[in-house]
PDB file with one MODEL, atoms N, CA, C and O in Angstrom:
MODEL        1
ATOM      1  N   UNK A   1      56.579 -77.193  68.930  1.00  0.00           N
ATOM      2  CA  UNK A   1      55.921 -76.844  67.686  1.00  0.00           C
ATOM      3  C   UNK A   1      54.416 -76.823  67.903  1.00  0.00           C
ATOM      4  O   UNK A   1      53.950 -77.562  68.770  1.00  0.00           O
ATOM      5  N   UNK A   2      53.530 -75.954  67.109  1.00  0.00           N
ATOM      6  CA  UNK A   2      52.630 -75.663  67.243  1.00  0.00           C
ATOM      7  C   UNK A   2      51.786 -76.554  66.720  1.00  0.00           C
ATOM      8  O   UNK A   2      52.276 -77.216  65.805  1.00  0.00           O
ATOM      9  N   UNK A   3      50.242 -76.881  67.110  1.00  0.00           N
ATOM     10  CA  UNK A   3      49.399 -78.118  66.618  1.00  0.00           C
ATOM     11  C   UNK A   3      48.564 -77.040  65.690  1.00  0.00           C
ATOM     12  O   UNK A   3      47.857 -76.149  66.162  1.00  0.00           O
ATOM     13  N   UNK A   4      48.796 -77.311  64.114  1.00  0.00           N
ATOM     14  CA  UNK A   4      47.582 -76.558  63.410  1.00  0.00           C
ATOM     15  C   UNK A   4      46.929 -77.127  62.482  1.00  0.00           C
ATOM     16  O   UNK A   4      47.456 -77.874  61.658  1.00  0.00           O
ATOM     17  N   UNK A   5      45.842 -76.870  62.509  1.00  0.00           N
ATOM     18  CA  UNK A   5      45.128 -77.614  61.610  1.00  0.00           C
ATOM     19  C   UNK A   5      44.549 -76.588  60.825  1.00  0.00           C
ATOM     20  O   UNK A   5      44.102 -75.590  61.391  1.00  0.00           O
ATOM     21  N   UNK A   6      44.483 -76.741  59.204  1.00  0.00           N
ATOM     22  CA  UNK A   6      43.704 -76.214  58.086  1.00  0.00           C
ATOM     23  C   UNK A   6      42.673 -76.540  57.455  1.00  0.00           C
ATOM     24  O   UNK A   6      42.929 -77.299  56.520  1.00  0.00           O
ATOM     25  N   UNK A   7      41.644 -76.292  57.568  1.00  0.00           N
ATOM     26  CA  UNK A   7      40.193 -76.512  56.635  1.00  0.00           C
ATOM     27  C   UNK A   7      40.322 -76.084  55.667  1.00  0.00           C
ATOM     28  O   UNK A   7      40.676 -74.905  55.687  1.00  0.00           O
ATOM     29  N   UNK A   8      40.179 -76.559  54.649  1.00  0.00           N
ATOM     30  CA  UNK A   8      40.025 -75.832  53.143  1.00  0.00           C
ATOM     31  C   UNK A   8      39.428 -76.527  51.918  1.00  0.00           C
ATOM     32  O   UNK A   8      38.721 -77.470  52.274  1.00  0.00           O
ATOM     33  N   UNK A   9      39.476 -76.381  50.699  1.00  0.00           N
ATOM     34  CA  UNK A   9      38.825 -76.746  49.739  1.00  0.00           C
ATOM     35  C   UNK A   9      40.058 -76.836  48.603  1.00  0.00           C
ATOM     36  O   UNK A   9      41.105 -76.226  48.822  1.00  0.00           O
ATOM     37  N   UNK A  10      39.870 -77.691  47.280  1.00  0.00           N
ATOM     38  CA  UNK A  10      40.944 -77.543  47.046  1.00  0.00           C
ATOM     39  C   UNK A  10      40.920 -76.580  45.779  1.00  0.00           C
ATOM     40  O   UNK A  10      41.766 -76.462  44.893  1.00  0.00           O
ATOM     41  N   UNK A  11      39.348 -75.735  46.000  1.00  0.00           N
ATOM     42  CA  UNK A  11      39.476 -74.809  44.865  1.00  0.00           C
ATOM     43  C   UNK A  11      39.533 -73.433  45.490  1.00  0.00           C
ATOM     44  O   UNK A  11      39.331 -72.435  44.798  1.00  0.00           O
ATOM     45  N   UNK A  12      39.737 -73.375  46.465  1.00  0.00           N
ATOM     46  CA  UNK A  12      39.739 -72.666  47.294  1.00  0.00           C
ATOM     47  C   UNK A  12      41.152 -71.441  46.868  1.00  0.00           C
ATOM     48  O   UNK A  12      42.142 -72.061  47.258  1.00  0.00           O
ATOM     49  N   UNK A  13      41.629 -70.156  46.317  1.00  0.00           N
ATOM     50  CA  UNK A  13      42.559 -69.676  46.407  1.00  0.00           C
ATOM     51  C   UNK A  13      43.032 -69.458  47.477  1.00  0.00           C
ATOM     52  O   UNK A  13      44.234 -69.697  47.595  1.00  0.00           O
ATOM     53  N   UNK A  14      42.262 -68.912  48.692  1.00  0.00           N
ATOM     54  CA  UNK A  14      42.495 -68.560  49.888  1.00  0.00           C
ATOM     55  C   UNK A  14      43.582 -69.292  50.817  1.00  0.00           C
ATOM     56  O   UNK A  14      44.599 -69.017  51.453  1.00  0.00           O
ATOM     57  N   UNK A  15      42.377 -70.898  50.374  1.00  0.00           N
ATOM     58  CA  UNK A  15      43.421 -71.943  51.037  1.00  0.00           C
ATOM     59  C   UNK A  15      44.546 -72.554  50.737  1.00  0.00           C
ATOM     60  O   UNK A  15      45.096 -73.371  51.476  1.00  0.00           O
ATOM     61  N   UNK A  16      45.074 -72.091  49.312  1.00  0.00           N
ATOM     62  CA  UNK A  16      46.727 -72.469  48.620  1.00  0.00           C
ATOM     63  C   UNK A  16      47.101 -71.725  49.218  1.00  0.00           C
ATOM     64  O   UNK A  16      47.864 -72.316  49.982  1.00  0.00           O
ATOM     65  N   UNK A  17      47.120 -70.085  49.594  1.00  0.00           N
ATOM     66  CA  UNK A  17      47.845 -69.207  49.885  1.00  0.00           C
ATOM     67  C   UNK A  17      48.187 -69.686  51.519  1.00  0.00           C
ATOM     68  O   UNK A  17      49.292 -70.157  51.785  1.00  0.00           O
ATOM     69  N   UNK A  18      47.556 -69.584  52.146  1.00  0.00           N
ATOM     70  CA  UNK A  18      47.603 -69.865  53.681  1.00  0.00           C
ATOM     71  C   UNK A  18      48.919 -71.090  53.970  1.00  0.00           C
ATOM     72  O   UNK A  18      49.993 -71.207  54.561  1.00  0.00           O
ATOM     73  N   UNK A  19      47.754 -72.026  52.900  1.00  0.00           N
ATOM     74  CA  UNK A  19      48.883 -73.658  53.061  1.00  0.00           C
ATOM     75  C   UNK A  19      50.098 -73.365  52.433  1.00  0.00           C
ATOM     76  O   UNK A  19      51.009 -74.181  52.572  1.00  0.00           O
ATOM     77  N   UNK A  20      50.315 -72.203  51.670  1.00  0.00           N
ATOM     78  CA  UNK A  20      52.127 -71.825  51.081  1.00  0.00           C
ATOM     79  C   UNK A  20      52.566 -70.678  52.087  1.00  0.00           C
ATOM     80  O   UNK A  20      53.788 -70.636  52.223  1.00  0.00           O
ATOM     81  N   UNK A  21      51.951 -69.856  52.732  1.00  0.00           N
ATOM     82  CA  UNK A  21      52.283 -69.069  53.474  1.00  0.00           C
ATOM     83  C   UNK A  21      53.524 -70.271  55.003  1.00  0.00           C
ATOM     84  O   UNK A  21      54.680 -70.394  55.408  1.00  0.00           O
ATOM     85  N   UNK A  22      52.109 -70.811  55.215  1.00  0.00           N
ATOM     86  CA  UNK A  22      52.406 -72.046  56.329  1.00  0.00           C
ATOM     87  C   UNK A  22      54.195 -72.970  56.092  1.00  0.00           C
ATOM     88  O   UNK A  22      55.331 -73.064  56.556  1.00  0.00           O
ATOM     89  N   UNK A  23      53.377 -73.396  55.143  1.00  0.00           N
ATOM     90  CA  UNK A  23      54.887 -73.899  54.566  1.00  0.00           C
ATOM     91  C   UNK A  23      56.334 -73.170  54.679  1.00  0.00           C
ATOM     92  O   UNK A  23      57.241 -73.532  55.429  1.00  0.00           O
ATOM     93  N   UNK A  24      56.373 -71.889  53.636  1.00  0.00           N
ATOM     94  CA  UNK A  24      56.963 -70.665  53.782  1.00  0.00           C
ATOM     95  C   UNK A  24      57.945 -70.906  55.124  1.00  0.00           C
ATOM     96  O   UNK A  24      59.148 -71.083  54.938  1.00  0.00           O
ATOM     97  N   UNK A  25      57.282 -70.907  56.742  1.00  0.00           N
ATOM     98  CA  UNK A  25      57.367 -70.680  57.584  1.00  0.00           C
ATOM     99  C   UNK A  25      58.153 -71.803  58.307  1.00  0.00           C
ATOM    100  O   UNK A  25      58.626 -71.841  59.443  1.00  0.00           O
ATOM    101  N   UNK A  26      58.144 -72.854  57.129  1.00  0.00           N
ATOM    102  CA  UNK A  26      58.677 -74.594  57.901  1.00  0.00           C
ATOM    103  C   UNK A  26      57.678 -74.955  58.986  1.00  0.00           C
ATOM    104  O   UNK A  26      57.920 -75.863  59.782  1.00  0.00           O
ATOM    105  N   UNK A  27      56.634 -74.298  59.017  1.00  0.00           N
ATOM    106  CA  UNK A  27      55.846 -74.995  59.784  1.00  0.00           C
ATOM    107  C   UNK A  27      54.644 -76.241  59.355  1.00  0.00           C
ATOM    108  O   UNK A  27      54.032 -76.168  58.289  1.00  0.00           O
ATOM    109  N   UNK A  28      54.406 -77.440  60.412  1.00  0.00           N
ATOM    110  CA  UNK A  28      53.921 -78.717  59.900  1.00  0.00           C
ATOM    111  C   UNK A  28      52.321 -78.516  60.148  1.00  0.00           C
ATOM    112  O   UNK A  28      51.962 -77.796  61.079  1.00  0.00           O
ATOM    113  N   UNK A  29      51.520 -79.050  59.446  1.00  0.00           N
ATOM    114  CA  UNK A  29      49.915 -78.576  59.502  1.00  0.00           C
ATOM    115  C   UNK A  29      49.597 -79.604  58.986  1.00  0.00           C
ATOM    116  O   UNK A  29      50.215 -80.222  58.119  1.00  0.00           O
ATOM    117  N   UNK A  30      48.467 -79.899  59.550  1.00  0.00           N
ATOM    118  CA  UNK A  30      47.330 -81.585  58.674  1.00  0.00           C
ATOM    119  C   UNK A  30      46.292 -80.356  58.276  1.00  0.00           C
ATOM    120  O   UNK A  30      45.959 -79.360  58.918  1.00  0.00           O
ATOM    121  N   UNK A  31      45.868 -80.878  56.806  1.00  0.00           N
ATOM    122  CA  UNK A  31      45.111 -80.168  56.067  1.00  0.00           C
ATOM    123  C   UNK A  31      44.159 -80.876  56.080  1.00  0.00           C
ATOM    124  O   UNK A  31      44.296 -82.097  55.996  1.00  0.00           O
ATOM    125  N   UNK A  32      42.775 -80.200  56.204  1.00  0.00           N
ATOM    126  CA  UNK A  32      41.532 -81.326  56.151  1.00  0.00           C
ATOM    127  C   UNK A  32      40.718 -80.744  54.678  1.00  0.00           C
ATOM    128  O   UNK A  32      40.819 -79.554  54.379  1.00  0.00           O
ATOM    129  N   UNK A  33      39.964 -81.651  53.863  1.00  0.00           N
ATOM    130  CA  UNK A  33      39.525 -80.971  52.501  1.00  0.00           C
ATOM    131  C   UNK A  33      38.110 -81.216  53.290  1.00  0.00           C
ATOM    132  O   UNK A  33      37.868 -82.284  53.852  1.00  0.00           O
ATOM    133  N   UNK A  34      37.259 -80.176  53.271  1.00  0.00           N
ATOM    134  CA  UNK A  34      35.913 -80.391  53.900  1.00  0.00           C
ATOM    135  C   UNK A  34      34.983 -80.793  52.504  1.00  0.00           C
ATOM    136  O   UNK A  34      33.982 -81.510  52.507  1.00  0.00           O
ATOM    137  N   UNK A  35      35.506 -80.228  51.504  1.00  0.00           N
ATOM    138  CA  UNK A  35      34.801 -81.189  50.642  1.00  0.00           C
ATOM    139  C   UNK A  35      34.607 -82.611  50.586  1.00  0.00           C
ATOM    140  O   UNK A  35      33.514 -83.109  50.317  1.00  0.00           O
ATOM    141  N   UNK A  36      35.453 -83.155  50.789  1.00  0.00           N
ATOM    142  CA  UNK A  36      35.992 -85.058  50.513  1.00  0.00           C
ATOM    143  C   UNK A  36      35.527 -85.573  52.469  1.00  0.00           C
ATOM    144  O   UNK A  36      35.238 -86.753  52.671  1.00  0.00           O
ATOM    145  N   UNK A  37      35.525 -84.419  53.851  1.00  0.00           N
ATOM    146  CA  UNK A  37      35.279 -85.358  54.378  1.00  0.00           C
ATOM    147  C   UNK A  37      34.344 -84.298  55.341  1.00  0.00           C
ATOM    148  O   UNK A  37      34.366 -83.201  55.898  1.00  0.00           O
ATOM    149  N   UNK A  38      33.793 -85.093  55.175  1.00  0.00           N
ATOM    150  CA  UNK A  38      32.186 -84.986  56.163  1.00  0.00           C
ATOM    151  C   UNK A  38      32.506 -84.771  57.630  1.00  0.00           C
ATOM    152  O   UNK A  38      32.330 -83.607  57.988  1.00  0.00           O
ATOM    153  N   UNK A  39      32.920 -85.582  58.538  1.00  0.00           N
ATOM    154  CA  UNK A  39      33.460 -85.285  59.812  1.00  0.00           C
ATOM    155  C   UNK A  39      34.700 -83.770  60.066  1.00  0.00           C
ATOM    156  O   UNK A  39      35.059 -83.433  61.195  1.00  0.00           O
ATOM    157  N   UNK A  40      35.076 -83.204  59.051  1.00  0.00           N
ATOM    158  CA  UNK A  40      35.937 -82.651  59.141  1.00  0.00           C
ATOM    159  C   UNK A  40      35.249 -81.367  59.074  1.00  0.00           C
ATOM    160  O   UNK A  40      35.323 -80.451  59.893  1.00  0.00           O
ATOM    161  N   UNK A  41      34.423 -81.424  57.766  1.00  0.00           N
ATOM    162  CA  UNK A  41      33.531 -80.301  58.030  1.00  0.00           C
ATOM    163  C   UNK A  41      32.264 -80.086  58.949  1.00  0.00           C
ATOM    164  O   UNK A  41      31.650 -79.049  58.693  1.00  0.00           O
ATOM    165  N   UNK A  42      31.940 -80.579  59.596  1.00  0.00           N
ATOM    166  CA  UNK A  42      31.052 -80.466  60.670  1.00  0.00           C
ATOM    167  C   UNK A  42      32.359 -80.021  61.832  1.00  0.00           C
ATOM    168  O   UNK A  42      32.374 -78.979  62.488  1.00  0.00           O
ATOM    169  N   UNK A  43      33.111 -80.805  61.857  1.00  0.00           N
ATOM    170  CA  UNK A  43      33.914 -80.123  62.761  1.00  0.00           C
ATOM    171  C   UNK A  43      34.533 -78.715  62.607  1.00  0.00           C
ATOM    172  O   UNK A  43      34.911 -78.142  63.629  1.00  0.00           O
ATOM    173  N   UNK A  44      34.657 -78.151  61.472  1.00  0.00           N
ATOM    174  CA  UNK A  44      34.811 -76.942  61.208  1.00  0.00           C
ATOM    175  C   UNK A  44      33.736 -75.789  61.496  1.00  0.00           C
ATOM    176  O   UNK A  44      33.796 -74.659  61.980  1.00  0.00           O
ATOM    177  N   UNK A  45      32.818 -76.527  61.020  1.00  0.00           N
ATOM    178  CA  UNK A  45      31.395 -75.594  61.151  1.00  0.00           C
ATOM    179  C   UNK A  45      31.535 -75.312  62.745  1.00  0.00           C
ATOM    180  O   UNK A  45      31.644 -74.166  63.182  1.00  0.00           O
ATOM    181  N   UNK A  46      31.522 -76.515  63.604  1.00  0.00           N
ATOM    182  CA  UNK A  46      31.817 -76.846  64.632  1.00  0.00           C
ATOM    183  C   UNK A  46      32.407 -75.389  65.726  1.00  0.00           C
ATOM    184  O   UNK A  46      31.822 -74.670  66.536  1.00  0.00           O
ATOM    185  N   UNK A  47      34.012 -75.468  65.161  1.00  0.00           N
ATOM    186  CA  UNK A  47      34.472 -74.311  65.895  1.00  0.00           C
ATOM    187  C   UNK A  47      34.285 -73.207  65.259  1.00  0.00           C
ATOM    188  O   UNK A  47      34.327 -72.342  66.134  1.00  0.00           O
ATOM    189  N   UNK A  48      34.092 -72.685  64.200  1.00  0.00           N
ATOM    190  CA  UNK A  48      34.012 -71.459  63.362  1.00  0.00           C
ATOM    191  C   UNK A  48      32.488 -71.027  63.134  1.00  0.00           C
ATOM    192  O   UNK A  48      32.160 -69.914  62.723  1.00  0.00           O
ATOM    193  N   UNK A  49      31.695 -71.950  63.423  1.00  0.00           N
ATOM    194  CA  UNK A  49      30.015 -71.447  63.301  1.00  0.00           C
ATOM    195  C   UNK A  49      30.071 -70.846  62.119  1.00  0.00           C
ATOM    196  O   UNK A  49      29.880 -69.630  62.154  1.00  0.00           O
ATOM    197  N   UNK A  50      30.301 -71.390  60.946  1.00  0.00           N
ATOM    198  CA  UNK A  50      29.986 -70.556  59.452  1.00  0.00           C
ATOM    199  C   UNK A  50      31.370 -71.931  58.660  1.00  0.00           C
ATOM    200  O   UNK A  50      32.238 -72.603  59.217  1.00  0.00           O
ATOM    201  N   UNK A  51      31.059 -71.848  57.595  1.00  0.00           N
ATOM    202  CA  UNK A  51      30.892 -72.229  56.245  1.00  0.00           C
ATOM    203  C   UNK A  51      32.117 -72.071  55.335  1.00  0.00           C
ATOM    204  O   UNK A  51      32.518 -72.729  54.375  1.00  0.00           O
ATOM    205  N   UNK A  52      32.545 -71.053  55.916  1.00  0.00           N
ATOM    206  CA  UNK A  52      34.022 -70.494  55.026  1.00  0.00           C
ATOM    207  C   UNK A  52      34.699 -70.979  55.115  1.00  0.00           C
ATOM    208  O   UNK A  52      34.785 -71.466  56.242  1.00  0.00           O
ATOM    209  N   UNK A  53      35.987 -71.409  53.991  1.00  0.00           N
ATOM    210  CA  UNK A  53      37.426 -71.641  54.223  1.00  0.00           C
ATOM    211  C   UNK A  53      38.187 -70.425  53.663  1.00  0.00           C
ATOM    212  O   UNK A  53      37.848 -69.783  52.670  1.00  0.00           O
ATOM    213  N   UNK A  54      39.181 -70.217  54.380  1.00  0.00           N
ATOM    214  CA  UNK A  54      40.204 -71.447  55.257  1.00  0.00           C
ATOM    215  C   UNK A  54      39.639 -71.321  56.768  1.00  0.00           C
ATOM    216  O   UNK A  54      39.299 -70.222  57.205  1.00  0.00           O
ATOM    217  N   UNK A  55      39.574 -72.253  57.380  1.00  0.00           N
ATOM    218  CA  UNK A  55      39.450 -72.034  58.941  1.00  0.00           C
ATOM    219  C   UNK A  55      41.120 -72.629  59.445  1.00  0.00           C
ATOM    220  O   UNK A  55      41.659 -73.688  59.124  1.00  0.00           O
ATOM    221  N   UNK A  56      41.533 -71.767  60.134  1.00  0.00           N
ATOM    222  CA  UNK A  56      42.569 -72.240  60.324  1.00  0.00           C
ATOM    223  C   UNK A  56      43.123 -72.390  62.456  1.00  0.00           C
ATOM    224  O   UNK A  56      43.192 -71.623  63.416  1.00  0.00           O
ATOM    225  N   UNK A  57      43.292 -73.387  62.264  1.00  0.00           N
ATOM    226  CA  UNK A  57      43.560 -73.140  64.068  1.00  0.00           C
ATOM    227  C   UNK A  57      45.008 -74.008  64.748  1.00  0.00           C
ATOM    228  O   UNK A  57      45.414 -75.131  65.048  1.00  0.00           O
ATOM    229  N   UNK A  58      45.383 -72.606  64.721  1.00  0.00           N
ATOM    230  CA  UNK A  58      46.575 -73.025  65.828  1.00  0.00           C
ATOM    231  C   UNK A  58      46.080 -73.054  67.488  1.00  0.00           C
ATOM    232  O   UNK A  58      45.230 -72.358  68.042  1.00  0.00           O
ATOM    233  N   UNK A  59      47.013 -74.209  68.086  1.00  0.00           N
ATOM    234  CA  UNK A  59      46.457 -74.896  69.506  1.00  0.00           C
ATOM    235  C   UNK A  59      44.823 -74.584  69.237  1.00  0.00           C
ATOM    236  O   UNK A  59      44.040 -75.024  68.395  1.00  0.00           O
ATOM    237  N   UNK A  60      44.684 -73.709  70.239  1.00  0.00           N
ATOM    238  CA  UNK A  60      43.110 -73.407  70.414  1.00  0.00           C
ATOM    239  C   UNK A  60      42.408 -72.143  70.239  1.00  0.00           C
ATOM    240  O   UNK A  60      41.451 -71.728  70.892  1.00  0.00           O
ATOM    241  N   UNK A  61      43.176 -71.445  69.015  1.00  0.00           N
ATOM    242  CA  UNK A  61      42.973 -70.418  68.607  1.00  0.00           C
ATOM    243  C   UNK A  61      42.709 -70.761  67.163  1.00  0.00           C
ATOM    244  O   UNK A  61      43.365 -71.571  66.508  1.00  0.00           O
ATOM    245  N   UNK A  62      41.254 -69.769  66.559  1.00  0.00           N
ATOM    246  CA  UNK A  62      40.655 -70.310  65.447  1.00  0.00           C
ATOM    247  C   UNK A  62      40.619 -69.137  65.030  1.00  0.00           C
ATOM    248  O   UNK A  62      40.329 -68.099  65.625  1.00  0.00           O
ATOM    249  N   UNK A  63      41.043 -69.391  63.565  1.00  0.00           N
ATOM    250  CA  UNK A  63      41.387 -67.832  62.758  1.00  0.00           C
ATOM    251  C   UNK A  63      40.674 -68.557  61.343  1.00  0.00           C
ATOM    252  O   UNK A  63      40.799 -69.600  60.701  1.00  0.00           O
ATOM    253  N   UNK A  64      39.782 -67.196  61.299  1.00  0.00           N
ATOM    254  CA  UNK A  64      38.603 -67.707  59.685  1.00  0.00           C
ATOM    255  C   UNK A  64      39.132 -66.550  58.980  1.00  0.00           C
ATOM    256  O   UNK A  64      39.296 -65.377  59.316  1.00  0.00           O
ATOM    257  N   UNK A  65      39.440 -67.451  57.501  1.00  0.00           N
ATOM    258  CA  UNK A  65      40.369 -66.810  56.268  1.00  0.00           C
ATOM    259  C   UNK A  65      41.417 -66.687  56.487  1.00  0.00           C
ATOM    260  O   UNK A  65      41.846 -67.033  57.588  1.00  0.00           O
ATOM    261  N   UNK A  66      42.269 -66.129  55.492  1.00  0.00           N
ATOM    262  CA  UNK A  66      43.624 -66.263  55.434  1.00  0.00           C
ATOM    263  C   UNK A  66      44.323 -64.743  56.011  1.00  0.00           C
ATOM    264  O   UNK A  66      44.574 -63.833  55.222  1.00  0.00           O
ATOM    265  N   UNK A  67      44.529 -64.659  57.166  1.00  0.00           N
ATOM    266  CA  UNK A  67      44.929 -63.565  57.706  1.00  0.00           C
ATOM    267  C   UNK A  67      46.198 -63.683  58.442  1.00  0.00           C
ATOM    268  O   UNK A  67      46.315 -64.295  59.504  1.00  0.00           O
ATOM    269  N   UNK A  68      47.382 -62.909  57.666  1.00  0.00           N
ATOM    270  CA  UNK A  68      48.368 -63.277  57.980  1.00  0.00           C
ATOM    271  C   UNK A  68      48.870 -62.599  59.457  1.00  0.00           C
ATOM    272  O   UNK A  68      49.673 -63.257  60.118  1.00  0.00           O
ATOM    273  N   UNK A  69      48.530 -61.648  59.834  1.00  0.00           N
ATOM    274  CA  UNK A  69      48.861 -60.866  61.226  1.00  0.00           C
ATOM    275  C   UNK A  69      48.263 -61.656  61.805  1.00  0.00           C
ATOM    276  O   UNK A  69      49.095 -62.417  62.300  1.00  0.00           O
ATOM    277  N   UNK A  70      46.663 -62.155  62.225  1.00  0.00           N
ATOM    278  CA  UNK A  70      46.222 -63.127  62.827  1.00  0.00           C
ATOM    279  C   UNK A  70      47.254 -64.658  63.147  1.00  0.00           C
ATOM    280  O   UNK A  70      47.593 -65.284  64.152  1.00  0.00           O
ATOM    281  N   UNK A  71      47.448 -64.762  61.858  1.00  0.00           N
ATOM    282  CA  UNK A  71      48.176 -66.529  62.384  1.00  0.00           C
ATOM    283  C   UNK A  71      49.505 -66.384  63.089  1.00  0.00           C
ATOM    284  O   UNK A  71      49.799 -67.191  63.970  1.00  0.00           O
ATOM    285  N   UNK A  72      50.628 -65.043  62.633  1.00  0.00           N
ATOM    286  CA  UNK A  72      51.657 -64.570  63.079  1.00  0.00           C
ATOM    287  C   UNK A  72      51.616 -64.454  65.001  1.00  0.00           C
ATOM    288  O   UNK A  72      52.418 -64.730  65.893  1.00  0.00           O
ATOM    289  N   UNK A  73      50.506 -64.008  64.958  1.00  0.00           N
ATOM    290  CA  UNK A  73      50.127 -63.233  66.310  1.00  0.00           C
ATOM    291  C   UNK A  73      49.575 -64.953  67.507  1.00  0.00           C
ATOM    292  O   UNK A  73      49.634 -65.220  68.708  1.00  0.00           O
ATOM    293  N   UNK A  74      49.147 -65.593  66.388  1.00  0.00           N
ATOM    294  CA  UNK A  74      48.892 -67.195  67.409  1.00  0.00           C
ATOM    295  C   UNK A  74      49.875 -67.689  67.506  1.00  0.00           C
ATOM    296  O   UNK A  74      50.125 -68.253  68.571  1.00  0.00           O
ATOM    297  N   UNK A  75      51.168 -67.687  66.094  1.00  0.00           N
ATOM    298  CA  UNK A  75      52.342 -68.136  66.204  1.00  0.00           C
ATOM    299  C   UNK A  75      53.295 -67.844  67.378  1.00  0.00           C
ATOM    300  O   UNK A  75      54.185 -68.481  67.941  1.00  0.00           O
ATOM    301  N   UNK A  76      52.791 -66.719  67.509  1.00  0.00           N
ATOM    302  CA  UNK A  76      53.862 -65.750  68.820  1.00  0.00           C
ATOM    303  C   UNK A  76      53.991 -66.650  69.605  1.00  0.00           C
ATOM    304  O   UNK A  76      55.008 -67.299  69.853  1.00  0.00           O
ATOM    305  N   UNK A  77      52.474 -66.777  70.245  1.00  0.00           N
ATOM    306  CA  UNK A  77      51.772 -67.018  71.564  1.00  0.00           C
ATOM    307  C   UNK A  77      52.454 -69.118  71.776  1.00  0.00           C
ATOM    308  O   UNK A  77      52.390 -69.699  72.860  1.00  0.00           O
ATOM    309  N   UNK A  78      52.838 -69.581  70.876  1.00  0.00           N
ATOM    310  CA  UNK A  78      53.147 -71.009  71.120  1.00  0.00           C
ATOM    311  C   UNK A  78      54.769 -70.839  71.580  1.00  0.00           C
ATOM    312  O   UNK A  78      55.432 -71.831  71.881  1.00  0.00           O
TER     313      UNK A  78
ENDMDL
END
């Protein structure tokens, strides 16, 4: 199974959709709220160099916004 992690906000539409898409899929994800934690968002900024949610990264592939061919296409690759 794949290691993914989600950045998001929790007013975020983008990031319900992604985190129900995810789900959808039976797949398991730790969600980080970059609002509520400081280390999480620096670490986001971190790999994504910008500000936006959702940042989303499967293994070591980092996909900014909710793009479903993108996450499909990292999904492949695990």
């Amino acid at each position: 199974m794949a290691n993914i992690k989600i950045y998001s906000l929790p007013t975020c539409p983008h990031c319900h959709h992604a985190k129900e898409f995810l789900s959808s899929k039976n797949l398991e994800f730790t969600d980080f709220n970059v609002a509520d934690d400081k280390a999480a968002r620096e670490e986001m900024i971190k790999l994504s160099n910008q500000r936006a949610v959702p940042v989303i990264v499967i293994e070591d592939q980092v996909i900014i916004g909710f793009d479903q061919q993108k996450i499909d296409e990292a999904l492949s690759k695990q």
